[in-house]
C-alpha positions, 0 to 999 in steps of 0.5 A: 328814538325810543320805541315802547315794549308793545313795538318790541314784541311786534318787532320779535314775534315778527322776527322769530316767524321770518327767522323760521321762515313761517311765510306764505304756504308755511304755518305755525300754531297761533299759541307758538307765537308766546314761546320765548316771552315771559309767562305773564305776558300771555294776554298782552302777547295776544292782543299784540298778535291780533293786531299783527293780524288785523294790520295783514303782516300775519295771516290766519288759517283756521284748522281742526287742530286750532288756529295756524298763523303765518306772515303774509309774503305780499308784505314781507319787505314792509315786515323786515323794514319794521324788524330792522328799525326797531330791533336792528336785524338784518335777514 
């Protein structure tokens, strides 16, 4: 089975929040979610982290500072499954 770029970089930037263990009360700069991926990416990066967040794997909290970003606890074990089947992690 062969999954597309977009499902990839779902998978890793889904992947390098749980290895950080940026989960429920812990939050990261949404602009930290670009780090690792090439700089042309930037846009795409985006797009994909919107839809992360309209699916409720990240959750959002405004700040003075920007906006922070962290995944939703309630659907972590859906999050690590999605992570397993397209990159073959294991946590």
């Amino acid at each position: 089975m062969e999954f597309d770029d977009e499902d990839k970089i779902k998978a890793t930037i889904l992947y390098n929040l749980r290895r950080k263990k940026v989960i429920g009360g812990v939050h990261t700069h949404f602009d930290t979610l670009r780090k690792g991926f090439p700089s042309h990416l930037g846009k795409d990066i985006n797009k994909i982290a919107k839809e992360l967040i309209k699916k409720a794997w990240i959750l959002t909290k405004p700040a003075s500072y920007g906006l922070q970003v962290s995944l939703n606890k309630n659907k972590l074990k859906e999050i690590e499954e999605f992570i397993k089947k397209i990159l073959g992690c294991k946590f």
